[in-house]
N, C-alpha and C positions, 0 to 999 in steps of 0.2 A: 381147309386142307391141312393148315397146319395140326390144329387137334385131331384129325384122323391118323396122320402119321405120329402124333406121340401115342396116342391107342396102341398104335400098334408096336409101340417099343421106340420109335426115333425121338431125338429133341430136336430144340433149335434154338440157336439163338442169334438173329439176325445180325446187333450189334456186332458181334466176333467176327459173324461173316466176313460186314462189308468191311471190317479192319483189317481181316488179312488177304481177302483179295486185293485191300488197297499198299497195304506192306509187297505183295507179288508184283502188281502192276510200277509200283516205284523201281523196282531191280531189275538191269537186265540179266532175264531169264528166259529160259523158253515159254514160259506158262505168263509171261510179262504180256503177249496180245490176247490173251484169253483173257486172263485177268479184266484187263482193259475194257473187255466190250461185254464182260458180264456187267459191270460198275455202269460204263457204258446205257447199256439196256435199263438197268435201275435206274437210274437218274434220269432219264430222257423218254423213258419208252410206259415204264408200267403205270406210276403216278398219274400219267396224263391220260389214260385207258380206263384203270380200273379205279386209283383214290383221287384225290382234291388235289391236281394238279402241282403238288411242292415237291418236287424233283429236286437236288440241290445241283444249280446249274454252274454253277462256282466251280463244281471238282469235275465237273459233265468239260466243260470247258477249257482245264488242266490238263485232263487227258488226253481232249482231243487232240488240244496242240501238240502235246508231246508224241504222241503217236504219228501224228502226221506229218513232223521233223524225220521219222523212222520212215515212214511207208507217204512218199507226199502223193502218189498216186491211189495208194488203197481205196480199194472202190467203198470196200464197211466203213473205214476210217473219215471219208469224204460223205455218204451218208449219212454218220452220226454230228459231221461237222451240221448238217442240213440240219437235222435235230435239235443241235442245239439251238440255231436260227430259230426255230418253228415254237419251240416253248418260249421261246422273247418277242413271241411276234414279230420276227422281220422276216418276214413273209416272204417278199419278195428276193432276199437275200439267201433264203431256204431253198426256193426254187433255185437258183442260180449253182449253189452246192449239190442239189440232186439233178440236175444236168449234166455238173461235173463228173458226178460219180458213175450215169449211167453211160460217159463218152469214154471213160476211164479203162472198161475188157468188154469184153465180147463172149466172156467164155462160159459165163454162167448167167442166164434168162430168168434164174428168180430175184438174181439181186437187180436187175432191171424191173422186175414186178412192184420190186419193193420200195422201187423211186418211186415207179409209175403210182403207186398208191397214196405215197406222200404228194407229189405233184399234183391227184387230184383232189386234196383237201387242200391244199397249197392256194389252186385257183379257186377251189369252193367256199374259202374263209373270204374271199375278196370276189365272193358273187360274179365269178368269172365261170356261170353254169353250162355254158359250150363248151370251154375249154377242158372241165372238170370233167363234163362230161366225154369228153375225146378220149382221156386219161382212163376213165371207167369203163368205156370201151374198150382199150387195149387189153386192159384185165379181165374182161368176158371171154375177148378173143384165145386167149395168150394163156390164161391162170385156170388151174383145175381146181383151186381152194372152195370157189362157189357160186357159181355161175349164176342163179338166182339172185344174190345178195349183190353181184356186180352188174345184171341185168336193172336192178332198183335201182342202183346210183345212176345207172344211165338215166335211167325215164325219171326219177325224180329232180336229177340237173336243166332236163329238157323241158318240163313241167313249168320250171321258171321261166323260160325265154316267152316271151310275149310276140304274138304271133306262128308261135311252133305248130308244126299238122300234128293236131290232136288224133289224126288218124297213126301216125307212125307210132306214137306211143301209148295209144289205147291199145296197137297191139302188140306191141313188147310187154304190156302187163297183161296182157293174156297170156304170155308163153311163159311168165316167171314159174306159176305154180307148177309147172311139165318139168321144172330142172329140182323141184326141191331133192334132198336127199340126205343120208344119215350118214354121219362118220364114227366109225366104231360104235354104231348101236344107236348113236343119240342124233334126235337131228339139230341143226345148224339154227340158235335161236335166232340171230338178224332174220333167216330165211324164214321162220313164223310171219315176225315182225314183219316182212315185206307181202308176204302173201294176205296179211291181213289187209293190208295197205291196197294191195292188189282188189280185193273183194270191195273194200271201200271206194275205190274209184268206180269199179261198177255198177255201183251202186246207187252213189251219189253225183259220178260223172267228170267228178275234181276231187281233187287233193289241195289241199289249201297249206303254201309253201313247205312241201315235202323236203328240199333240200333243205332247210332249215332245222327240222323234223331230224334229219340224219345227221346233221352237224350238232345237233343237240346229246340226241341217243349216246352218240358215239364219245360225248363228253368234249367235244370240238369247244366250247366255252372255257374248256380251261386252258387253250390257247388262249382265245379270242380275250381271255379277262386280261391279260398285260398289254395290251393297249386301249389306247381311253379312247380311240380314234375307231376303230374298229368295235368297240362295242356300242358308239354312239350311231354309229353308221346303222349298226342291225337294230339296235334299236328304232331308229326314226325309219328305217324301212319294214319293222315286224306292224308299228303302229298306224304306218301309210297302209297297207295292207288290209288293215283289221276295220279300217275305215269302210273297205269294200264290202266286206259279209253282210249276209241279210241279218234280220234280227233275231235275237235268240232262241225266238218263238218258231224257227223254220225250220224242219226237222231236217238232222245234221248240225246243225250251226253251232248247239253248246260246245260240242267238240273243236271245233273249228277255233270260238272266241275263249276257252278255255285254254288251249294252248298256246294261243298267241300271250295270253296274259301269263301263261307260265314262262315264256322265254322273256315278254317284258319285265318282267319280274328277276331271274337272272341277271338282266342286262344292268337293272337299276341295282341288285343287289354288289354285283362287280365296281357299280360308277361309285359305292358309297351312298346311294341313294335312298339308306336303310329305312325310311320311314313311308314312303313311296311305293318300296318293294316288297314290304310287308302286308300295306294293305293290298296290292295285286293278288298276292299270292291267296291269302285268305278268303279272297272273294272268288278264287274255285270253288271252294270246298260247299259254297250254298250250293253247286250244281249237282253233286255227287251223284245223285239217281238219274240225271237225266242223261250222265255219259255216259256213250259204247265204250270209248276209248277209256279202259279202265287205267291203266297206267298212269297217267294224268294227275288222278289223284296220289297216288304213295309219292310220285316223283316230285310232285308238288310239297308235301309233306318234308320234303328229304330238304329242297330248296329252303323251306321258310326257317327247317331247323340251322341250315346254316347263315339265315341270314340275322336269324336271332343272335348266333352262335358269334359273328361278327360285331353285334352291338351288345357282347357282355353281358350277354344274358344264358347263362347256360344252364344253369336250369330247367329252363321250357322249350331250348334247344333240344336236350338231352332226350324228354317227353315224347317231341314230334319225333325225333330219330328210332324212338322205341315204338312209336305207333307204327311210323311207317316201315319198321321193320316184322312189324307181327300182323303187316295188312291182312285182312283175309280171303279177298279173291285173289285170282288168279292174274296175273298181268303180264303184257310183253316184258321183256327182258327184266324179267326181278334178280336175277343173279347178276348180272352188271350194278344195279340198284346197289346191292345189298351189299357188295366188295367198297362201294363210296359210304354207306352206312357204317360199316366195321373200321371205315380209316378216317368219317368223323367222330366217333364213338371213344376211338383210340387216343383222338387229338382231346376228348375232354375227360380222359381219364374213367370211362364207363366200362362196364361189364360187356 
């Protein structure tokens, strides 16, 4: 985005930015809570979406206070408190703040949306998939942003519960693909992503840990990596799991055990468990032809770069981030991919 717009005549230069939003946000001014909750939104919000998780929660944290000495009921202000919670993994302390925030007015229904959404990653990062799913429902009901991508979060929270009527959510994912739809022209990638998903359950009859699947996509690990507790958790529950699948020889299943090794792979590369997660990850890559789920691969790619990237090796960090950036098929969400590719690229000095 940014070289399109110097094309066309603009520059930029991020540095200056956040220095004089953060010169505004020091003074009382009127432009002092704007200020605030752009710096705000940077630090807490985009990092954890679209690059490597390194928000600097330090100044995320300064602010909040301060603002919230100003406005102790602000419902954004009490929000971004949750935020800050939520990238230090206190999970539980997150939700407590966006309860706050959404007891705080009445007067505006999307910043209630906007708990409701944190709330249900809140209970999803601690395998609370009822509860997650309660949360996802209110945003079907309630949210016009994409009724499809919130009907997924339902049937894939529900997916987890053991003993769930397979009937109720085999056909919620029949109605996902009836809501797809375009906004200004393009349509809504999750809403791909989930209707693939949708086709695969009828296909094969199960999904094999879908919420996990979403807390991944979504970059949900770069919460989950600040605690050792919470990644050890998903860990020994991705590998109890994987124990269940048939053998690799039964069609579906590469998919199935390739992913699981991609998220164990993650988990081990966060514990420090660099030699461990290295070999996971690489032992995708022999399956390559025999996966549907083409994504698998570049995101695997993107993982091993960083896990190299972590043992000082950047070199062949640099390599995999190049390959997995010039993949050549097509895959779910490559633009999500590719915004984490550009801000590991960035961190080692690459083109």
């Amino acid at each position: 985005i940014i070289h399109l717009l110097e094309f066309i005549g603009f520059t930029s230069n991020k540095t200056l930015g956040l220095q004089l939003l953060e010169e505004v946000a020091a003074n009382r001014s009127i432009h002092k809570s704007m200020s605030a909750l752009l710096l705000l939104v940077y630090h807490t919000v985009i990092p954890y979406i679209f690059g490597l998780g390194d928000g600097n929660i330090e100044a995320a944290e300064i602010l909040v206070a301060d603002m919230l000495k100003i406005y102790p009921t602000g419902a954004l202000f009490l929000y971004f408190k949750g935020r800050t919670e939520v990238i230090q993994a206190h999970l539980d302390s997150s939700i407590s703040w966006f309860e706050r925030s959404l007891s705080s007015q009445q007067q505006w229904p999307h910043l209630h949306h906007l708990c409701y959404w944190e709330l249900m990653w809140g209970h999803c990062f601690q395998h609370r998939w009822s509860v997650a799913a309660d949360f996802a429902g209110k945003l079907m009901r309630e949210n016009r942003w994409s009724k499809a991508s919130y009907m997924y979060f339902v049937a894939s929270n529900l997916l987890m519960l053991d003993g769930k009527d397979s009937k109720e959510v085999a056909d919620l994912l029949k109605e996902i693909p009836k809501h797809k739809q375009r906004i200004a022209g393009r349509s809504v990638p999750f809403e791909k992503f989930a209707i693939h998903k949708c086709e695969r359950f009828q296909k094969y009859n199960s999904l094999f840990l879908p919420a996990v699947e979403v807390i991944y996509v979504w970059n949900g690990f770069n919460i989950l990596c600040r605690s050792v507790e919470h990644l050890e958790k998903m860990l020994s529950f991705v590998q109890e799991a994987m124990k269940t699948l048939p053998s690799i020889s039964t069609k579906g299943a590469v998919d199935d055990i390739c992913f699981g090794k991609l998220v164990s792979g993650v988990c081990l590369r966060h514990l420090k468990r660099l030699d461990e997660a290295e070999k996971v990850l690489r032992e995708i890559r022999f399956h390559e032809s025999q996966l549907e789920e083409t994504y698998v691969v570049p995101y695997s790619l993107v993982e091993l770069g960083l896990c190299l990237m972590s043992a000082g090796r950047s070199e062949e960090a640099q390599a995999l981030l190049v390959e997995a950036r010039s993949f050549q098929h097509k895959y779910a969400l490559q633009s999500r991919l590719h915004f984490r590719i550009h801000a590991a690229l960035t961190e080692l000095g690459a083109p």
